[in-house]
TIKOLBA-974208 format. One line per 2 residues: number of its first residue (from 0); for each residue x, y, z of C-alpha. Coordinates in pm, 1 decimal. Layout:
BEGIN
NUM = X Y Z ~ ...
% end
This chain:
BEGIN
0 = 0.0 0.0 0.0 ~ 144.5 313.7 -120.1
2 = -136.0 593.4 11.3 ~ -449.9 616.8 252.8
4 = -806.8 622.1 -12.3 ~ -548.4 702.2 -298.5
6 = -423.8 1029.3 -131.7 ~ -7.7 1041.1 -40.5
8 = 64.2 1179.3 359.2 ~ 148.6 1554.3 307.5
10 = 486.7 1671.3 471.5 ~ 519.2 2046.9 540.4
12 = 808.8 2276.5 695.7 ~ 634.0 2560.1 870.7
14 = 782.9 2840.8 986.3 ~ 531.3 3162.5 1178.7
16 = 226.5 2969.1 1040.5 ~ 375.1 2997.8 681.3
18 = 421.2 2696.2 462.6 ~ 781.3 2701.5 345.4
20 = 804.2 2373.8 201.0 ~ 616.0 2068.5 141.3
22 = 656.3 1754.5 -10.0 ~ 387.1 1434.3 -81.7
24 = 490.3 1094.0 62.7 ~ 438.5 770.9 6.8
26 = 340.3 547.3 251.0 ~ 633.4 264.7 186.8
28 = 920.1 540.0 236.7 ~ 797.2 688.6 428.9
30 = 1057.1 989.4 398.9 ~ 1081.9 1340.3 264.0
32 = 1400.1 1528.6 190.3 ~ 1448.3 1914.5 200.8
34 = 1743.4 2075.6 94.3 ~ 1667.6 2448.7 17.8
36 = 1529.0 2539.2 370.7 ~ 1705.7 2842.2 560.5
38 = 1846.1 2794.3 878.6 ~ 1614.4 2902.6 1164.6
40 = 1294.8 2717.5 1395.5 ~ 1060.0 2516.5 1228.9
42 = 738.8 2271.2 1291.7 ~ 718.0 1937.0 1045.1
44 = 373.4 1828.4 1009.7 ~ 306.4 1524.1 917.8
46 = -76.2 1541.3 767.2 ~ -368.1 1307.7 580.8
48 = -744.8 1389.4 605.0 ~ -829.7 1059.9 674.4
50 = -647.4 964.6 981.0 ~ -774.3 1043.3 1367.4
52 = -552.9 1326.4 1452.7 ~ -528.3 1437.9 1076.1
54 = -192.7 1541.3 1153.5 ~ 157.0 1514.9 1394.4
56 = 343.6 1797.8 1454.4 ~ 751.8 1801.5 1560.6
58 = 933.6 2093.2 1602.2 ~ 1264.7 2132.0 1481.8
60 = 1615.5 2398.1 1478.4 ~ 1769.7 2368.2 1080.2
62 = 2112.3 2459.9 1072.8 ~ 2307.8 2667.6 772.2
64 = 2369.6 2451.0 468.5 ~ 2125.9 2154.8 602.8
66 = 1984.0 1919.8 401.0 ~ 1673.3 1791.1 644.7
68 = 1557.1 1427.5 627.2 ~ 1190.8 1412.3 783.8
70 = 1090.3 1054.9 840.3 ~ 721.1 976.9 992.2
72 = 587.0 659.0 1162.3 ~ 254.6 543.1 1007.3
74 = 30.6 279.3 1204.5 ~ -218.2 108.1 963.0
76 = -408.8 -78.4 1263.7 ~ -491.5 227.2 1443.0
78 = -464.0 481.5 1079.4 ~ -271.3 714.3 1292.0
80 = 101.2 891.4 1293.8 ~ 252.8 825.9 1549.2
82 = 556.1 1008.1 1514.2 ~ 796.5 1214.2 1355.3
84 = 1185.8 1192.5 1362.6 ~ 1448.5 1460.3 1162.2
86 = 1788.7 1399.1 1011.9 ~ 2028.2 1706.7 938.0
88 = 2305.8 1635.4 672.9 ~ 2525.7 1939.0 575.4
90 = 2668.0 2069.6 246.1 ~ 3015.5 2099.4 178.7
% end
């Protein structure tokens, strides 16, 4: 199974309520990979309208020349996320 009703799990960056990135997942990886986010404070959602909470919510520091790895933790059982966990790689 590679979505919930045919619809991918949404990943956003937020930063002050505003949407700086987002990227649609699939269910097998899983994982979304942001490279072209400034350094500063941010919240990763996690989000599908079809699961009970619709969304998870981590918040995060990016560092200068980060390339963020968001990886979320799907349970089909319960149709939930259940959690969210960041990797930072850096640039040369």
């Amino acid at each position: 199974m590679s979505s919930i009703n045919g619809e991918l799990i949404l990943v956003l960056v937020a930063r002050d309520g505003a949407i700086e990135a987002q990227q649609p997942v699939d269910i097998r990886t899983a994982t979304a990979t942001f490279q072209d986010v400034p350094a500063g404070n941010y919240t990763i959602v996690a989000r599908h309208p079809d699961l009970t909470p619709t969304e998870t919510r981590y918040d995060v520091g990016v560092a200068e020349n980060a390339i963020l790895g968001v990886r979320y933790t799907y349970n089909e059982a319960q149709r939930r996320l259940l959690l969210i966990e960041t990797e930072m790689r850096f640039l040369p």
